[in-house]
C-alpha positions in Angstrom: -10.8 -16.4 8.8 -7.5 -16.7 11.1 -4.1 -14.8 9.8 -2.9 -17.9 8.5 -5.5 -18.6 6.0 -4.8 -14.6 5.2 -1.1 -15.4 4.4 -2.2 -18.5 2.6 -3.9 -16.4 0.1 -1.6 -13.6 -0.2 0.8 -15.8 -0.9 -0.7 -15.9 -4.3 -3.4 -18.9 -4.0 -5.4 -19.7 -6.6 -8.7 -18.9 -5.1 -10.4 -16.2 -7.1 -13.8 -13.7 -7.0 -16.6 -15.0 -8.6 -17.2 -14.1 -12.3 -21.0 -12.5 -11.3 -19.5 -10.5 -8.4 -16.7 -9.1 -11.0 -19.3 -6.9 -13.3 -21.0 -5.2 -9.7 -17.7 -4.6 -8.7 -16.1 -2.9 -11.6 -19.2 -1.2 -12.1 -18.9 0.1 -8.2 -15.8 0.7 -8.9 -16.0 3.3 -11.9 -19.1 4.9 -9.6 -16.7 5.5 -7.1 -13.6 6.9 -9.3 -16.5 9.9 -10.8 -17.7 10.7 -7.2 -14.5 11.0 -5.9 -13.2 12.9 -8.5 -15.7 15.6 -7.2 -15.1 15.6 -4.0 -11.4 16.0 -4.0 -12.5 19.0 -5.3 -13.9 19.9 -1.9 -10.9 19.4 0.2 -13.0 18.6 3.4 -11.3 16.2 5.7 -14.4 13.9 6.5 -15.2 13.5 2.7 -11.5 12.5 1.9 -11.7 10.1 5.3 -14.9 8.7 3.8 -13.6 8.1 0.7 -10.1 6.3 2.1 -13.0 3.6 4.1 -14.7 3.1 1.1 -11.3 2.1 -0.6 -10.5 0.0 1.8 -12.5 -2.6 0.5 -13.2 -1.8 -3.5 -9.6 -1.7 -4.5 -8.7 -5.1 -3.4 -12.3 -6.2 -5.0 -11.0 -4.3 -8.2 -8.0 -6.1 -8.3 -9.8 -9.8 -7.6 -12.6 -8.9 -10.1 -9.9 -8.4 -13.3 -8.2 -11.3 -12.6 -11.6 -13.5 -12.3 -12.8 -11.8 -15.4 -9.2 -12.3 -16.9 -9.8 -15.9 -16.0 -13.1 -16.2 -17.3 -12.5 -14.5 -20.9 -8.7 -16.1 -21.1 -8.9 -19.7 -18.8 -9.0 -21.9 -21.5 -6.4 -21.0 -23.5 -3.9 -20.0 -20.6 -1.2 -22.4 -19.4 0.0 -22.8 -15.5 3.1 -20.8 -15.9 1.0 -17.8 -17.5 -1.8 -18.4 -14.8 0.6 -18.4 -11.9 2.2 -15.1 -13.4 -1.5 -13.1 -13.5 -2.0 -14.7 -10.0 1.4 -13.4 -8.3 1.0 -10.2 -10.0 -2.3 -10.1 -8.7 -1.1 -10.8 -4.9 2.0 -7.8 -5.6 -1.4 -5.5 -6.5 -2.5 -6.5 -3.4 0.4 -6.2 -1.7 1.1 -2.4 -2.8 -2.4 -1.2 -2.3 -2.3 -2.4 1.4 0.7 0.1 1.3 -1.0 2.8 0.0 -4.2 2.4 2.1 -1.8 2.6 5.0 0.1 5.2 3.4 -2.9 7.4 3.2 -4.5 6.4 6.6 -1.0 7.9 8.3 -1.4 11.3 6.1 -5.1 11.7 6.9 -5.4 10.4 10.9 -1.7 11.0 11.7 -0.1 14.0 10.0 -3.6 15.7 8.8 -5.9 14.6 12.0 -4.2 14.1 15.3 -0.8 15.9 15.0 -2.4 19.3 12.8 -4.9 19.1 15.3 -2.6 19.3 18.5 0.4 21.5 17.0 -2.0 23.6 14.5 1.3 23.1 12.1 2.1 20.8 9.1 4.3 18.4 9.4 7.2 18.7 7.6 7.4 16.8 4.1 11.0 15.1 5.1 9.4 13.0 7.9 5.7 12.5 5.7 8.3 10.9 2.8 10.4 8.8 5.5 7.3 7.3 7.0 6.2 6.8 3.2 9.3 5.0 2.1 9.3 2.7 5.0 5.8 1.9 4.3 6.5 0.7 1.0 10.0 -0.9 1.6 8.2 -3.0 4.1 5.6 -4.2 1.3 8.3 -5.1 -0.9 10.0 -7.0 1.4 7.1 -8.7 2.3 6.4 -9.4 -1.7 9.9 -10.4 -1.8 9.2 -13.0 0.7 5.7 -14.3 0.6 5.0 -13.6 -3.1 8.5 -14.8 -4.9 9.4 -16.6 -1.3 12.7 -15.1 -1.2 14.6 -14.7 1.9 15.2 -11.2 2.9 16.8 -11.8 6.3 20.8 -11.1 4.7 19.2 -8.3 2.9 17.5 -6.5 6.3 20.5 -7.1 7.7 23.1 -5.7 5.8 21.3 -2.4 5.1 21.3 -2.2 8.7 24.3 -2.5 8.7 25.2 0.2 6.3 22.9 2.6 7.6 24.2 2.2 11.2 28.0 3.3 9.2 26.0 5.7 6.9 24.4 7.6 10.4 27.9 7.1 12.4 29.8 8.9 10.0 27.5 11.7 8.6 26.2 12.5 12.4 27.4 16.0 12.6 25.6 16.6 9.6 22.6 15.0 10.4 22.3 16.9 13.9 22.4 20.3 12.0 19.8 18.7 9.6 17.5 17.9 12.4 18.3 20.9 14.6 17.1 23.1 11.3 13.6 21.3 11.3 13.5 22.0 15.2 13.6 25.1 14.1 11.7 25.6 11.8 8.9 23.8 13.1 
């Protein structure tokens, strides 16, 4: 599987799980939901990493395995234009729990692992939140465009625009900002 044929399906193909992998899955699925429930209880660092792996790959399954079952129970009686909606909502799931699952390997290797590890300090919640937003700004651009195929080039660029004009004017104020996390850090 090459990253075209990736894009091909995140662009909202019709290709969908099979109905007799969809019962496992959600079955898998609510399995994993209990047990990690009780071990976020724990708070121990390789239980939560564990857990992110294993999510990895069930969420996206979830997400396949209701629309094949939606599918299944509802084919026959749903038209293209209702079908194509379930599908590219389907694709925006997937799109936004690749953000999260990269959202969450940042906070657990990056901020929790390799940085805590080196400073012995927390990184402040200001840049955590930054790195957040961009995360997900980049997944719904990337909806906007592959999902809805919208062009976001005039969009991209204009913003950069304004926030080059935002950061000229307000830099005073942004260097005491940052010089008040130096410091506190």
């Amino acid at each position: 599987m090459n990253v075209h044929m990736i894009l091909e399906y995140l662009k909202g193909s019709t290709a969908s799980l099979p109905v007799e992998m969809a019962y496992p899955v959600l079955v898998i699925f609510v399995i994993y939901v209990i047990l990690k429930k009780a071990a976020d209880r724990l708070q121990v660092l390789l239980i939560i990493r564990f857990f992110w792996l294993i999510q990895i790959v069930l969420l996206p399954l979830f997400v396949l395995s209701l629309e094949a079952l939606v599918f299944n129970w509802l084919g026959p009686i749903l038209d293209d234009r209702i079908a194509n909606m379930i599908t590219r909502g389907r694709t925006v799931l997937l799109w936004l729990i690749f953000a999260r699952i990269i959202v969450q390997a940042v906070d657990l290797f990056v901020w929790k692992g390799m940085v805590k590890r080196r400073t012995g300090m927390d990184v402040p919640n200001i840049l955590q939140n930054l790195v957040r937003i961009g995360v997900y700004l980049l997944a719904i651009y990337g909806i906007m465009t592959f999902v809805f195929d919208r062009p976001v080039t005039g969009l991209l660029v204009s913003s950069g625009i304004i926030a080059g004009v935002i950061g000229l004017s307000m830099q005073t104020t942004l260097g005491d900002i940052f010089a008040g996390i130096a410091l506190s850090i």
